[in-house]
C-alpha positions as CSV (number, residue, x, y, z in Angstrom):
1,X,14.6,151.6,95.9
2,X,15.6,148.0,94.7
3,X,15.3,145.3,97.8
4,X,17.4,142.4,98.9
5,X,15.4,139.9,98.9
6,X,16.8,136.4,101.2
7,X,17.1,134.4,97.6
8,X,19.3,137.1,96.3
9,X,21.3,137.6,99.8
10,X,22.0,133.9,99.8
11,X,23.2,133.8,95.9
12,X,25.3,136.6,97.1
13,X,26.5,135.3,100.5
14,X,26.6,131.9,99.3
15,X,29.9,132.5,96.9
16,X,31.6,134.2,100.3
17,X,31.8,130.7,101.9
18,X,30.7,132.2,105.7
19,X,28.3,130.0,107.2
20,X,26.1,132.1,109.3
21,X,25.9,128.6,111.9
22,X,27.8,125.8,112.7
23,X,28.7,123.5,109.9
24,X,26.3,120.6,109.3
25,X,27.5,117.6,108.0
26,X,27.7,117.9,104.2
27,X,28.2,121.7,104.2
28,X,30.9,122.7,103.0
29,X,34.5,123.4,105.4
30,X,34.8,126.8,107.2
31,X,36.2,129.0,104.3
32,X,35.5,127.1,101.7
33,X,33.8,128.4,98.9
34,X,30.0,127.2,99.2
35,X,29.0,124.1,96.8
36,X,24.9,123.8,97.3
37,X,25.5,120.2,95.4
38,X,26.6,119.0,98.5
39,X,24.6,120.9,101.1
40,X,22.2,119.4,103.7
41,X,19.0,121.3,103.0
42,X,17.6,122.6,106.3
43,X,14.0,121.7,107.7
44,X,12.3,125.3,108.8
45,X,8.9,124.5,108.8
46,X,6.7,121.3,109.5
47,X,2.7,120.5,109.0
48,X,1.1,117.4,110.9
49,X,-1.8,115.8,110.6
50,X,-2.2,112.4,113.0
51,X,-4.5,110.1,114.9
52,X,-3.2,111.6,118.1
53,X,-3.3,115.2,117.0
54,X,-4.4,117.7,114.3
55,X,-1.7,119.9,113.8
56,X,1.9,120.2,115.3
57,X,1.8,121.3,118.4
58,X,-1.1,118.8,119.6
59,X,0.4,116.0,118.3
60,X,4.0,116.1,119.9
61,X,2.6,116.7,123.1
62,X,0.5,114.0,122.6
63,X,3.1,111.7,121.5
64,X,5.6,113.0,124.2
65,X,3.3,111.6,126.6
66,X,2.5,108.1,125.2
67,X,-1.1,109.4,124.2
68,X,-2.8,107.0,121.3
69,X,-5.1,108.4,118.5
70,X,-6.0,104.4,117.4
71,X,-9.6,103.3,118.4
72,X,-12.9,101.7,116.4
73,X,-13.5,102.4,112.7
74,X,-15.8,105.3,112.5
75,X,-15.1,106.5,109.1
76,X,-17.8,103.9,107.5
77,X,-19.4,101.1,108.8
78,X,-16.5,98.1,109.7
79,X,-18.6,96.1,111.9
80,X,-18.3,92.9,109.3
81,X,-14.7,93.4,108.9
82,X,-12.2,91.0,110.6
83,X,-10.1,94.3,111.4
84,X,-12.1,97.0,113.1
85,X,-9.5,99.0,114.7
86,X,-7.9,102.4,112.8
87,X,-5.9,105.4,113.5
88,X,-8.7,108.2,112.2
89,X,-7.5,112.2,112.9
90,X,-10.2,113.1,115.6
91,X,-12.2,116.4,115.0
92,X,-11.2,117.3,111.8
93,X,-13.5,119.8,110.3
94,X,-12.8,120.3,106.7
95,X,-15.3,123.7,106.3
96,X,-13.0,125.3,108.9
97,X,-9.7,124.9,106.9
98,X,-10.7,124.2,103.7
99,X,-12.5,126.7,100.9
100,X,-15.8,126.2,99.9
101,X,-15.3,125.9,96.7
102,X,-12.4,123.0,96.9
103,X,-14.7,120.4,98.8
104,X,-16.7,118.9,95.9
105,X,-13.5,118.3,94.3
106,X,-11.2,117.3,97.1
107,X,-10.9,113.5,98.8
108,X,-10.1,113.4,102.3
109,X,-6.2,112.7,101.4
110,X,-6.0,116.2,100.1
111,X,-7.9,118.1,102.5
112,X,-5.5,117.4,105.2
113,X,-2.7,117.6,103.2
114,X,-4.0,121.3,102.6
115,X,-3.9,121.7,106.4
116,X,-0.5,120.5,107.0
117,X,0.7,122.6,104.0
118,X,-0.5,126.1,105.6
119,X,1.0,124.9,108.6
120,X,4.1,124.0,107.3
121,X,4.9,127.3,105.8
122,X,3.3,129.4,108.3
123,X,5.7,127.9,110.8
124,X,8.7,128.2,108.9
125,X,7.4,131.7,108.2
126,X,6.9,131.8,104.6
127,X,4.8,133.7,102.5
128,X,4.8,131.2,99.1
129,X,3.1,133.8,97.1
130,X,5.9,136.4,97.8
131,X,8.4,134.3,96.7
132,X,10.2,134.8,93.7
133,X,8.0,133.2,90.6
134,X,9.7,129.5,90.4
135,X,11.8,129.7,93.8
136,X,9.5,127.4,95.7
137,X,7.8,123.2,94.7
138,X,6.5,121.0,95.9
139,X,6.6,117.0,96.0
140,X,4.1,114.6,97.6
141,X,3.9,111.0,98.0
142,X,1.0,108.8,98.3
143,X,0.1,105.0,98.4
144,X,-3.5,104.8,96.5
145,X,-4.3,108.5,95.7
146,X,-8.1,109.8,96.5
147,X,-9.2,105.8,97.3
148,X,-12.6,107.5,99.6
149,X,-13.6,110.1,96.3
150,X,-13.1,107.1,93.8
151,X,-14.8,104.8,95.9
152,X,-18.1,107.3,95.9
153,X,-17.9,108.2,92.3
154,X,-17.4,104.3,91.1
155,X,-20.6,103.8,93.0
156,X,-22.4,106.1,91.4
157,X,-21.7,105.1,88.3
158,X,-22.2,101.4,88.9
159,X,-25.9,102.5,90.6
160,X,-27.0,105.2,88.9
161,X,-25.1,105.4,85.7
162,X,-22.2,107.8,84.2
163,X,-24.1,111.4,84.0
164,X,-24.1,110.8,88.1
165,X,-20.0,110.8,87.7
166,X,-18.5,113.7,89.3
167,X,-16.8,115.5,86.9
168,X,-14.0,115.5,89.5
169,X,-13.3,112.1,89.2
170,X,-10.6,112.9,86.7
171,X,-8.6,114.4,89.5
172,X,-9.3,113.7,92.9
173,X,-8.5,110.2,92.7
174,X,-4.9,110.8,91.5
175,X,-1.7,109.7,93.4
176,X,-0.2,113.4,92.1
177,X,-3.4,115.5,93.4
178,X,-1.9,116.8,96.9
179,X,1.0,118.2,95.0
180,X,-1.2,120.0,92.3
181,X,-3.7,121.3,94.8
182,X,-1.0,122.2,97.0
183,X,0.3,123.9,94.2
184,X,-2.6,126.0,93.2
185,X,-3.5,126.9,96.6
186,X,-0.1,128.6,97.5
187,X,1.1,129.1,94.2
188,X,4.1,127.3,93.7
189,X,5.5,127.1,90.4
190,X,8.6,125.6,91.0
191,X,9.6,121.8,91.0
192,X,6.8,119.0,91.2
193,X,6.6,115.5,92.0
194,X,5.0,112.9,93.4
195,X,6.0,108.9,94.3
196,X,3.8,106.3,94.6
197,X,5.1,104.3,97.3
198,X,3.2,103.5,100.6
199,X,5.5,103.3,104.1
200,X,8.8,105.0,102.0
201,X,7.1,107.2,100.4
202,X,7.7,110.3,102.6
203,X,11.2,109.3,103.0
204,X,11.6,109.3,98.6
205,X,9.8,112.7,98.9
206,X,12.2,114.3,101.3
207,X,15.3,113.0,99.4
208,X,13.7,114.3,95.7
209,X,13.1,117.2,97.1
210,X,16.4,117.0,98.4
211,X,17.9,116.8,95.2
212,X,16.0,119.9,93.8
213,X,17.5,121.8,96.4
214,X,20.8,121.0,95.0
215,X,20.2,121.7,92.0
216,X,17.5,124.2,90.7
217,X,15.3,125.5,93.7
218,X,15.4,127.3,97.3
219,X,12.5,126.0,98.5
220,X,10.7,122.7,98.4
221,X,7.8,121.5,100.5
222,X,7.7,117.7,100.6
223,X,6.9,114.6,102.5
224,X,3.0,112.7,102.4
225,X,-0.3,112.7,103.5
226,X,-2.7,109.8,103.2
227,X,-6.1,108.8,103.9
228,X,-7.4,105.3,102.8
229,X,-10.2,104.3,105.6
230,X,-12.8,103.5,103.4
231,X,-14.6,100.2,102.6
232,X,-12.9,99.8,99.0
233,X,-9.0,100.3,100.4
234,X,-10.4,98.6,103.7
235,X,-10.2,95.6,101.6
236,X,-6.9,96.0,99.5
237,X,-5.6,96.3,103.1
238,X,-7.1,92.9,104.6
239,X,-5.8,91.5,101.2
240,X,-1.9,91.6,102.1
241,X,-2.9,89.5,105.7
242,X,-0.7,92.0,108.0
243,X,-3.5,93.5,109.6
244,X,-4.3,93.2,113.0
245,X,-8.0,91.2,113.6
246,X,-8.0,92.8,117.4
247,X,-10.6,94.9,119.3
248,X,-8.5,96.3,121.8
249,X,-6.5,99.6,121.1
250,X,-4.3,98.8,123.7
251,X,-2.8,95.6,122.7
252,X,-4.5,95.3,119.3
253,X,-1.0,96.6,117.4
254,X,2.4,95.4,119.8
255,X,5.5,95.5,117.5
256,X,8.3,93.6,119.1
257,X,6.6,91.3,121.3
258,X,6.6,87.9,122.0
259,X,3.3,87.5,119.6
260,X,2.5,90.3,117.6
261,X,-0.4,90.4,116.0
262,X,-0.4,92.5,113.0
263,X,-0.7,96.3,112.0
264,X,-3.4,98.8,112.5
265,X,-4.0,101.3,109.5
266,X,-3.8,104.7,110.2
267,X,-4.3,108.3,108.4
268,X,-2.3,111.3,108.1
269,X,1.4,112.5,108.1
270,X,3.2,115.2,107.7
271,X,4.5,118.2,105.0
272,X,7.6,119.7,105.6
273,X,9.5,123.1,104.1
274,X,12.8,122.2,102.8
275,X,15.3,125.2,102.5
276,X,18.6,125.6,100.9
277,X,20.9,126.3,103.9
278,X,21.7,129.3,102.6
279,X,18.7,130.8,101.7
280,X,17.5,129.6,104.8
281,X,20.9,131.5,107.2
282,X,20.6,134.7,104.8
283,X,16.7,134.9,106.2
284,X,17.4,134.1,109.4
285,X,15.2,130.9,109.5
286,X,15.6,128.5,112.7
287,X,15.6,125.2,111.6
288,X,14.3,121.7,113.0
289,X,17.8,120.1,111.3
290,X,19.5,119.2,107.9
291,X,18.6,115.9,106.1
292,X,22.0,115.2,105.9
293,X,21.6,111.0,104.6
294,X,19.3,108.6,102.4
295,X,19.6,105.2,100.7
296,X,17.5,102.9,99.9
297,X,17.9,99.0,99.6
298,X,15.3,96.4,98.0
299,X,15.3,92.7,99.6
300,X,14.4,89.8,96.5
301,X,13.4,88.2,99.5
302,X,10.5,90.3,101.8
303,X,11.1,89.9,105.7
304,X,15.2,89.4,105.3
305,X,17.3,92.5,107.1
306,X,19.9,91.9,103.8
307,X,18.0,95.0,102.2
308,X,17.9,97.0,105.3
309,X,21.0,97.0,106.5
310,X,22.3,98.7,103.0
311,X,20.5,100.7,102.9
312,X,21.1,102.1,106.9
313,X,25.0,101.8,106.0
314,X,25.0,103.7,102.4
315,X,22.3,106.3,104.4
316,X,25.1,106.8,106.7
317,X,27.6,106.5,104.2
318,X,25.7,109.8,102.3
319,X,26.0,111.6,105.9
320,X,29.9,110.5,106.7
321,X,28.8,108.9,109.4
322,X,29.5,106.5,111.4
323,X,27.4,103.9,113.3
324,X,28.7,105.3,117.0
325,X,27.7,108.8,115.8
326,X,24.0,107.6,116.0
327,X,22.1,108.4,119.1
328,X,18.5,107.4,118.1
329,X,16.8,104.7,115.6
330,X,13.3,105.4,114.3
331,X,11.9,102.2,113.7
332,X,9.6,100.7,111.0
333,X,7.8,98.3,113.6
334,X,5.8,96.1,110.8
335,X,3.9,94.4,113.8
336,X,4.2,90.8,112.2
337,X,6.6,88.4,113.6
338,X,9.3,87.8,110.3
339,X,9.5,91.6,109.9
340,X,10.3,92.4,113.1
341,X,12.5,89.5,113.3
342,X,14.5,91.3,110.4
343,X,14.4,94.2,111.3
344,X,15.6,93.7,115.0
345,X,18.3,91.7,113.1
346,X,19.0,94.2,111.0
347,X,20.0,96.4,113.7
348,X,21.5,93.9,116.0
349,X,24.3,93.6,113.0
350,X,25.2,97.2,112.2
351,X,24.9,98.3,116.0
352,X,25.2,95.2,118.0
353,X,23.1,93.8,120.7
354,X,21.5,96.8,122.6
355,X,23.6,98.9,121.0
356,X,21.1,102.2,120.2
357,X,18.4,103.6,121.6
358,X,15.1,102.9,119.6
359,X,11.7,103.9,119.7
360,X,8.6,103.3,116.8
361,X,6.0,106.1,118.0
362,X,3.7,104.7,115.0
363,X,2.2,102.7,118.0
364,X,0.1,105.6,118.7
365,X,-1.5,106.8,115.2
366,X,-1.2,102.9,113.3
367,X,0.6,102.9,110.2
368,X,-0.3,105.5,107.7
369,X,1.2,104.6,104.3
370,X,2.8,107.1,102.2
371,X,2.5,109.4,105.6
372,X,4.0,107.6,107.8
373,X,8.1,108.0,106.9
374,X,7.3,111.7,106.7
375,X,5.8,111.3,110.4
376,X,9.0,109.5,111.4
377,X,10.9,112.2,110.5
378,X,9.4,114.9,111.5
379,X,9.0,113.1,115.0
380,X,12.8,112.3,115.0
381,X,13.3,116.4,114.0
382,X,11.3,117.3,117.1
383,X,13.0,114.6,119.1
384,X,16.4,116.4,118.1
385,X,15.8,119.6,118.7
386,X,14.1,119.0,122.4
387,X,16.7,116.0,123.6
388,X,13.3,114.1,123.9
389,X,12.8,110.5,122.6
390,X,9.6,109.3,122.4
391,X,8.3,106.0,123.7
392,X,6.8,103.0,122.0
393,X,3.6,102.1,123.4
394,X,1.1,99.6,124.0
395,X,4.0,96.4,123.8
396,X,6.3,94.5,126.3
397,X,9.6,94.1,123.7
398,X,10.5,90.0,123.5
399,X,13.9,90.0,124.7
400,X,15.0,87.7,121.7
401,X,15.2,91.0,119.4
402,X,17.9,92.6,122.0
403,X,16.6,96.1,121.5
404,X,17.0,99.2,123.5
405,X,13.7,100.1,123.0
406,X,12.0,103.5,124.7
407,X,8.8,102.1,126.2
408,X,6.5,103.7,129.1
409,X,8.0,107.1,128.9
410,X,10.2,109.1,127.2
411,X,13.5,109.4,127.5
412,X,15.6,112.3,127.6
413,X,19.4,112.6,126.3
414,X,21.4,114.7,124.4
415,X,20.3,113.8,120.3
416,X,22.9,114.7,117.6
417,X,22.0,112.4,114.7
418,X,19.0,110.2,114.1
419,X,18.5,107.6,111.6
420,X,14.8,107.0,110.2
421,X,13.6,103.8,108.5
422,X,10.8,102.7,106.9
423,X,10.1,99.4,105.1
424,X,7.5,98.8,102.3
425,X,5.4,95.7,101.1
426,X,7.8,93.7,99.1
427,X,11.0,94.5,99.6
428,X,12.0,98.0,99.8
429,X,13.7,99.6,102.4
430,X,14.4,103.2,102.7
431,X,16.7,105.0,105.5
432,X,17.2,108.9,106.6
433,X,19.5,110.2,108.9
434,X,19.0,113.4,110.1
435,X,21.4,116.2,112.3
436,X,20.1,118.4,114.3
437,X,21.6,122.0,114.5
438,X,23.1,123.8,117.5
439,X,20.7,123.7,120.4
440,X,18.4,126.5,120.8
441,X,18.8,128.3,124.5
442,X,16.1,126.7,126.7
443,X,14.8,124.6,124.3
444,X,16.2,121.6,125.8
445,X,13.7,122.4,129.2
446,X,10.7,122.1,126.9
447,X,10.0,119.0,125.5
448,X,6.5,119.6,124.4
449,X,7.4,122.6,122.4
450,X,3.9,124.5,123.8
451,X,6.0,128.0,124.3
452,X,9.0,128.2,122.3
453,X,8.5,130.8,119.5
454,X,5.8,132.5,121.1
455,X,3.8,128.8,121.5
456,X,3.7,128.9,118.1
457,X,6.6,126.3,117.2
């Protein structure tokens, strides 16, 4: 006997115009018939891989409680650095998640996007290789590609010559090889993509995949994972003079303060399972939220909030929202005194003075390039469904920016909409805003997450 399968129920369903939940903002109007150009694609599962916690449900409750992940350099020898300070995932074992066979031809960068990957679609309860052949893709973003594997296989050939080359090498260094590997692994034969971008990347990811949804898939896994800790990207990083030159974790990286002193580096991020809200509704998927707004904004001018603030008013804009529907910020907190400066400025103009909660979480894990918007957002999807904001640590905010910024502890309130945003080096500026679907009975009492869905979620 022929099966329904939840692709074919929402092709079927979808023309009906029913929403099986409350509207989000660009669905479609109750009765209407539904458009899926217009729909706000629904985040059902999440992976996470940070400083502060491998996996999910270790890292929000560390983050809920103001925990840090950033300490020495332990990754490779930074004594005669002037920055010795990182955010490195703690006991990460790649044998225990990765095959055998993948490690000689796998960087760092790629082994813990495999991680967050399983985890992403186990938790939104997926089985990829069930799906339909090309229902499900993938698209990844990363700042420098396998820097650690082409690092070890440059030295080799500079010290030993080119039959020492791994034959790897052509691969594993690639900004595009999380989304191939990815691919391979869980056999998805849909969409793929990749941008090279470093703190927007996983905000560009989200959005293409996004448009995918839209047009001609059901299921998209995107955001970024990166990894560059490693002597050779140690230095491109020193090279762009943002870095922070302190030895202290605990006031090493302080965004917003009176003297900031730079950034600390970081590792990680986050994959997330993107759903077409109706494929999602006919399956009967809970969802984190809908991506319901992006823009993004470039500044001929670095460190001016000109770029910024288009791109936070055209990300509303795409949501048809307004400024007063905002109940949380996300912020990019550079950690150097001119971006902060614009970026507080940034925010003082479209919301006014104090006029939005805001909170930058990345002081616990450092800034993780291409990972770190899709970090942001999965934070500010966690932060929506629990009414939970969490708090910026390690910094005393100067009072000259005039932000309401959660510090100490978190804070809890009812979340609706959050915006997300992420500047890069040079210019760009990239914005989210995300909604967050009717509350889930008893979530709101649980803002760690440890037992909702059988502790699993």
């Amino acid at each position: 006997m022929p099966t329904t399968t939840p692709y074919a129920a929402a092709r079927t369903s979808a023309g009906a115009g029913t929403p099986a939940t409350s509207p989000m903002p660009g669905d479609a109007p109750a009765g209407a018939a539904y458009d899926r150009r217009g729909a706000a694609p629904l985040i059902t599962g999440m992976g996470v891989v940070a400083p502060n916690g491998l996996g999910t449900r270790a890292w929000w409750r560390a983050t809920v409680e103001g925990r840090s992940g950033i300490g020495p350099v332990t990754l490779f020898d930074a004594s005669g650095y002037p920055s010795r300070l990182a955010g490195e995932i703690p006991d990460y074992d790649p044998t225990a998640h990765v095959p055998s066979r993948l490690l000689p031809q796998t960087d760092r960068m790629t082994r813990l996007a495999l991680y967050a990957a399983a985890e992403a679609f186990a938790d939104a309860g997926i089985d990829p290789a069930a799906l339909p052949g090309y229902a499900a893709g993938v698209v990844t973003a990363s700042t420098a590609g396998g820097f650690e594997f082409g690092q070890r296989e440059l030295q080799a050939l500079w010290s030993k010559g080119s039959r020492f080359v791994s034959v790897y090498q052509a691969f594993a260094w690639f900004y595009a090889v999380n989304t191939g590997q990815i691919s391979i692994r869980h056999q998805l034969r849909g969409p793929g993509g990749v941008l090279v971008s470093d703190s927007t990347g996983g905000h560009g990811a989200l959005a293409e995949a996004r448009r995918h949804l839209r047009t001609d898939t059901h299921t998209l896994l995107a955001g970024g994972i990166d990894s560059t800790l490693c002597p050779w990207a140690w230095t491109a990083h020193l090279s762009t003079g943002t870095l922070s030159t302190g030895d202290d974790p605990a006031t090493a990286y302080r965004p917003y303060a009176c003297d900031p002193t730079g950034q600390i580096i970081g590792e990680g991020g986050a994959l997330l399972v993107l759903e077409d809200p109706a494929t999602a509704r006919a399956r009967g998927a809970r969802s984190y939220g809908a991506l319901t707004g992006y823009a993004t904004a470039f500044d001929p001018v670095p460190d001016r909030p000109d770029g910024l603030i288009r791109a936070m008013q055209q990300a509303l804009s795409d949501a048809g929202l307004d400024t007063g529907d905002i109940d949380i910020v996300f912020l990019d907190a550079a950690g150097t005194a001119a971006a902060d400066r614009a970026e507080s400025e940034a925010l003082r103009d479209l919301f006014g003075p104090h006029g939005v909660p805001a909170t930058a979480p990345k002081t616990m894990t450092g800034r993780l390039g291409a990972g770190q918007g899709a970090l942001d957002i999965a934070t500010a999807l966690r932060a929506l469904r629990y009414g939970t904001v969490p708090p910026t640590v390690n910094t005393v905010p100067d009072p000259r920016h005039d932000l309401d910024l959660v510090t100490g502890r978190p804070r809890r309130a009812p979340l609706t909409h959050a915006l997300v945003i992420g500047r890069g080096h040079g210019g760009f500026n990239a914005a989210t805003v995300l909604s967050a679907e009717p509350a889930v009975p008893g979530a709101a009492g649980n803002p760690s997450g440890a037992q909702e869905n059988g502790g699993q979620r």
